[in-house]
C-alpha positions as CSV (number, residue, x, y, z in Angstrom):
1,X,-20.1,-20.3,-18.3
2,X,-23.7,-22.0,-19.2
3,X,-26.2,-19.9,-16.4
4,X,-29.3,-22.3,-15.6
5,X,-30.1,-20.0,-13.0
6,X,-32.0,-16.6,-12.7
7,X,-29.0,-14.1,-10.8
8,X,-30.2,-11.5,-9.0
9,X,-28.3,-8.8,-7.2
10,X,-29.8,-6.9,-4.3
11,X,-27.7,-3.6,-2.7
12,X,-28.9,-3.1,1.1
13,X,-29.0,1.2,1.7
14,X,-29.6,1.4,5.6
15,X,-29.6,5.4,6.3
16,X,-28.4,5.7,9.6
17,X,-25.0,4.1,10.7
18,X,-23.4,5.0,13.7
19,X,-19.7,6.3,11.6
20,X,-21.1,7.3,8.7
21,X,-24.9,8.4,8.5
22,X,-26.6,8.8,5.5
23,X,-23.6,6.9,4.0
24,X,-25.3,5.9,0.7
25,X,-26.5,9.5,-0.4
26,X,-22.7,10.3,-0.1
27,X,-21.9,12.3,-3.2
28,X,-19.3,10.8,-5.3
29,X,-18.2,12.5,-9.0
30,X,-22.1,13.9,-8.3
31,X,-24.1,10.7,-8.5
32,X,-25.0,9.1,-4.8
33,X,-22.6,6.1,-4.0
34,X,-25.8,3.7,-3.8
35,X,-26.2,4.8,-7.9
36,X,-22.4,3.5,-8.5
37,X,-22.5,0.5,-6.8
38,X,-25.9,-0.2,-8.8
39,X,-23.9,0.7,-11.8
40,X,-21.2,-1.3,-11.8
41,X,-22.8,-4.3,-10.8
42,X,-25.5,-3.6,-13.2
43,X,-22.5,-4.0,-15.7
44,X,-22.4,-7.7,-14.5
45,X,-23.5,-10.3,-17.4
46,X,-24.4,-12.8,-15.1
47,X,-27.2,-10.6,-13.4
48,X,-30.6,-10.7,-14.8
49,X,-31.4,-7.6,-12.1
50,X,-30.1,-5.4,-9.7
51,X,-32.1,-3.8,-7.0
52,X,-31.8,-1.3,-4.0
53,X,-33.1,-2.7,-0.3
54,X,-33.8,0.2,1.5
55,X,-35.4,1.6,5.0
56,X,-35.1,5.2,4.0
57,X,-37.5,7.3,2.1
58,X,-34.7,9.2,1.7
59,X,-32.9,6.9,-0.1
60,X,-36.2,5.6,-2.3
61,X,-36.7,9.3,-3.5
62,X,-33.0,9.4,-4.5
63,X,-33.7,6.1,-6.4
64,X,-36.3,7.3,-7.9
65,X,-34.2,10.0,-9.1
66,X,-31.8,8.4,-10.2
67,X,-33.8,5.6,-12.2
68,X,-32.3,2.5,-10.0
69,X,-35.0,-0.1,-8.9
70,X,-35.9,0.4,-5.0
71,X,-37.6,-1.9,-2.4
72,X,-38.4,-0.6,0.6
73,X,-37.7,-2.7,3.6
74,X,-38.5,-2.5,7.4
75,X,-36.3,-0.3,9.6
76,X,-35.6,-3.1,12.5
77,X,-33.2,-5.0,10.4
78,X,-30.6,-6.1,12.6
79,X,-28.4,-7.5,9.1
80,X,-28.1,-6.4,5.8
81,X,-28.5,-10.4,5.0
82,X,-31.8,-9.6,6.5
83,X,-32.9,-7.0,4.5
84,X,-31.6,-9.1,1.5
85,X,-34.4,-11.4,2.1
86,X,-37.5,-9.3,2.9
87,X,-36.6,-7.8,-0.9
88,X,-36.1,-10.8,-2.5
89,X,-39.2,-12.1,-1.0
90,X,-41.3,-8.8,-2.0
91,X,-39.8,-9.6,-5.3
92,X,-40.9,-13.1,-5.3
93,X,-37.8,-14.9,-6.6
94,X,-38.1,-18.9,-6.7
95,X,-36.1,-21.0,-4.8
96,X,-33.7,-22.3,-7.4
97,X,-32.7,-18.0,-7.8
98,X,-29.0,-17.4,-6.7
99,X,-29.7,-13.9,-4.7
100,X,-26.3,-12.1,-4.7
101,X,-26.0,-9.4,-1.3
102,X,-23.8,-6.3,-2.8
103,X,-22.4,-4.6,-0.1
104,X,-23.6,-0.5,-0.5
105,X,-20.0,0.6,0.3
106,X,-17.9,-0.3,-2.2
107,X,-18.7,2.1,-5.6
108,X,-15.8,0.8,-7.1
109,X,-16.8,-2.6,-6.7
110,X,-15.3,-4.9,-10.3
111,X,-18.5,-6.4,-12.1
112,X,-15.9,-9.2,-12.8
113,X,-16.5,-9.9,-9.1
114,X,-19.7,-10.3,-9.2
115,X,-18.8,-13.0,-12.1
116,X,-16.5,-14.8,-10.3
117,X,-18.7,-14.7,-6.9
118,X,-22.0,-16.6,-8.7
119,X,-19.6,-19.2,-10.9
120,X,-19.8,-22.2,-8.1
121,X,-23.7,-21.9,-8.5
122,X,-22.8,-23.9,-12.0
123,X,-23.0,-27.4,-9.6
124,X,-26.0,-27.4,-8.4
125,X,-25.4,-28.7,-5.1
126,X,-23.3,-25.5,-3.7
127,X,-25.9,-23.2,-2.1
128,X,-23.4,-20.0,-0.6
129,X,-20.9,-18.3,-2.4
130,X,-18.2,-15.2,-1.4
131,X,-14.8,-14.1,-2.3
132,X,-11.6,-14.0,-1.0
133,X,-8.2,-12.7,-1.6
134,X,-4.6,-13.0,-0.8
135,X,-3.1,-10.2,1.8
136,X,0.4,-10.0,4.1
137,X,1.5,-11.6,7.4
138,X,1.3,-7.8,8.8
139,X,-2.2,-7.0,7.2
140,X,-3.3,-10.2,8.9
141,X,-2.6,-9.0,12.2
142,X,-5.8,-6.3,12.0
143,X,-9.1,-7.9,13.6
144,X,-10.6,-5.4,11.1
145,X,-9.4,-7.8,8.2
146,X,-11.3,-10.9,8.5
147,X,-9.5,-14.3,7.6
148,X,-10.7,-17.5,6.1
149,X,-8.9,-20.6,6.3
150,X,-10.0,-23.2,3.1
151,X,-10.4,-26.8,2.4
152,X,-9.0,-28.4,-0.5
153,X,-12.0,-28.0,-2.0
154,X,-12.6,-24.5,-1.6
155,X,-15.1,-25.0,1.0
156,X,-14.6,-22.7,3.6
157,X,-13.1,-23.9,6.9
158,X,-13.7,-21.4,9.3
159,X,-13.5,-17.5,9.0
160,X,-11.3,-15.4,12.1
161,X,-10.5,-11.9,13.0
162,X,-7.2,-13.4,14.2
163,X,-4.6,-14.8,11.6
164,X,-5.3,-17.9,10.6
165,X,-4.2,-20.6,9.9
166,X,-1.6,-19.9,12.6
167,X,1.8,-19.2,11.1
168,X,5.1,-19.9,13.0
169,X,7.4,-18.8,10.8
170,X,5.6,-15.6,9.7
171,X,5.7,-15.6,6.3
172,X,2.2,-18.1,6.2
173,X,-0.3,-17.2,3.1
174,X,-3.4,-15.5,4.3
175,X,-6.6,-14.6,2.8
176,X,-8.7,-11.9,3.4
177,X,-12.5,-12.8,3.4
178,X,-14.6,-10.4,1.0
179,X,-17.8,-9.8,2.2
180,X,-20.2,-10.2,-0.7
181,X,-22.4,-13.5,-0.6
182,X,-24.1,-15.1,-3.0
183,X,-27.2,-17.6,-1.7
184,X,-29.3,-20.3,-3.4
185,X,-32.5,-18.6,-2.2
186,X,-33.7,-21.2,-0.5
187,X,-30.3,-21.2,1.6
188,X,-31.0,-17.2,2.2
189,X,-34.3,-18.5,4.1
190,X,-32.8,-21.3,6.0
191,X,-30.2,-18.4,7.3
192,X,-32.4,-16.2,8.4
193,X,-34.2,-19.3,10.4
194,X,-31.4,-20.0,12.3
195,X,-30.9,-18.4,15.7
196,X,-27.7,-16.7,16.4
197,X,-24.9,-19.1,17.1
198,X,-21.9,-19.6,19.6
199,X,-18.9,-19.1,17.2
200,X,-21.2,-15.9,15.1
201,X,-21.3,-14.1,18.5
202,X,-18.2,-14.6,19.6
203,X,-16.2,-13.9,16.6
204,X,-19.2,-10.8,15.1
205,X,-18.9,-12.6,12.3
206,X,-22.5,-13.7,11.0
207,X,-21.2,-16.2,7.9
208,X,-20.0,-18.7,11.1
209,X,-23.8,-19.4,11.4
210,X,-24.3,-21.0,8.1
211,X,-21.0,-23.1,9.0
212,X,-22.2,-24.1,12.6
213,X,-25.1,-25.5,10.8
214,X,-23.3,-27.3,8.6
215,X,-24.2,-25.3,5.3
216,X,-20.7,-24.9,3.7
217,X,-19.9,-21.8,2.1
218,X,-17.6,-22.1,-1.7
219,X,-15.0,-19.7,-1.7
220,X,-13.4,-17.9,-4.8
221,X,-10.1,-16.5,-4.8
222,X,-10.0,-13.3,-6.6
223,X,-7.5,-11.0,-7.9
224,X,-9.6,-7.6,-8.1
225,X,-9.7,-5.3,-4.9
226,X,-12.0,-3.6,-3.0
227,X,-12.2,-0.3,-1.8
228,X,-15.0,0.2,0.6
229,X,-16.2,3.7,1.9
230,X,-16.5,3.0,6.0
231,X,-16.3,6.8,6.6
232,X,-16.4,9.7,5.5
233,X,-12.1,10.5,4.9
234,X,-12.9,6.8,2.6
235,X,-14.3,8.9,0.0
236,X,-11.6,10.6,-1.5
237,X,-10.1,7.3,-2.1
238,X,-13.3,6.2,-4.3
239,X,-13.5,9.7,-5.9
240,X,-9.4,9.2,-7.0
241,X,-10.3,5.5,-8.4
242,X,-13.6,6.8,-10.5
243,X,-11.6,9.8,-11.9
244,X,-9.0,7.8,-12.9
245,X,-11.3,5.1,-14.7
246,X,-13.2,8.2,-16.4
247,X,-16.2,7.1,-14.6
């Protein structure tokens, strides 16, 4: 793939979360999780950097330690999408940039991912990237799996916490939204602009505002899986996958 485009990944760290404080200091194989997510998506070839977003000091000291680039970001974030822009802004990326938001929970996140997630950017007219990826009728059912329902195209149609599209024979295809983004940054901006809308608050899904406003968002289908650490009993899973890999 011929990159015209500067790719730059930022990693937002908040410290406190309500089922998991302090979740990025988590100790996994005795690194911080916040260093393997770095790492592996450091390990992307598409990515000309990859940078921490933080609102802990914390978190910056353990950077530090660590040697992973930090910015540190204010603490009234409402989104990580947010603080995704206040550190591309401090690090004065141009508007052409593709700004790629790496979720902080997911240490055994697949570099090829990250690959797959920035391809689109290739045509210059698509401005919002993310991933998605085949699951069951019965994983469907959970509202904590989101849904996305495509176009032809690939262009996302709408994204649901119920099944969708609607299947009456239960054996319909669904796809399980991934939730790592990749924005044209001048798209990031516009997003963070825009007030909160109907469908975003009714679903809690924040990716329904950039469709309510008619920015359309290309969706990848990928075979890799992800293995995100929402609490604490997640982390034996992620210590099992990084032994095995030797990591």
């Amino acid at each position: 793939m011929s990159i015209t485009y500067g790719c730059y990944g930022i990693i937002p760290a908040r410290y406190d979360s309500s089922r998991f404080p302090g979740k990025p200091l988590a100790d996994i194989c005795g690194k911080p999780m916040f260093w393997h997510v770095w790492n592996r998506a450091s390990k992307c070839p598409e990515m000309d950097k990859v940078v921490l977003a933080t609102d802990s000091e914390l978190i910056m000291e353990a950077a530090e330690k660590h040697g992973v680039p930090a910015v540190m970001t204010a603490s009234t974030h409402t989104s990580g999408t947010d603080r995704v822009l206040e550190a591309a802004q401090k690090l004065g990326l141009p508007g052409d940039s593709v700004v790629v938001n790496i979720q902080g929970d997911e240490p055994c996140l697949a570099p090829e991912m990250l690959s797959e997630l920035v391809s689109p950017f290739s045509d210059g007219s698509v401005r919002v990237t993310t991933l998605a990826s085949p699951i069951s009728a019965q994983e469907a059912l959970s509202p904590d799996r989101v849904k996305v329902a495509l176009a032809k195209d690939s262009r996302a149609l709408y994204f649901s916490r119920a099944p969708i599209p609607y299947s009456h024979d239960d054996d319909g295809n669904y796809l399980l939204h991934i939730g790592l983004y990749g924005f044209r940054m001048e798209a990031l901006e516009a997003f963070a602009g825009m007030a909160v809308s109907p469908l975003e608050k009714r679903e809690r899904l924040e990716q329904l505002r950039l469709l309510e406003n008619g920015i359309p968002i290309h969706v990848t289908i990928t075979a890799h899986s992800c293995h995100g650490v929402d609490r604490p009993e997640d982390l034996d899973t992620a210590i099992k996958i990084l032994e095995r890999e030797k990591i």
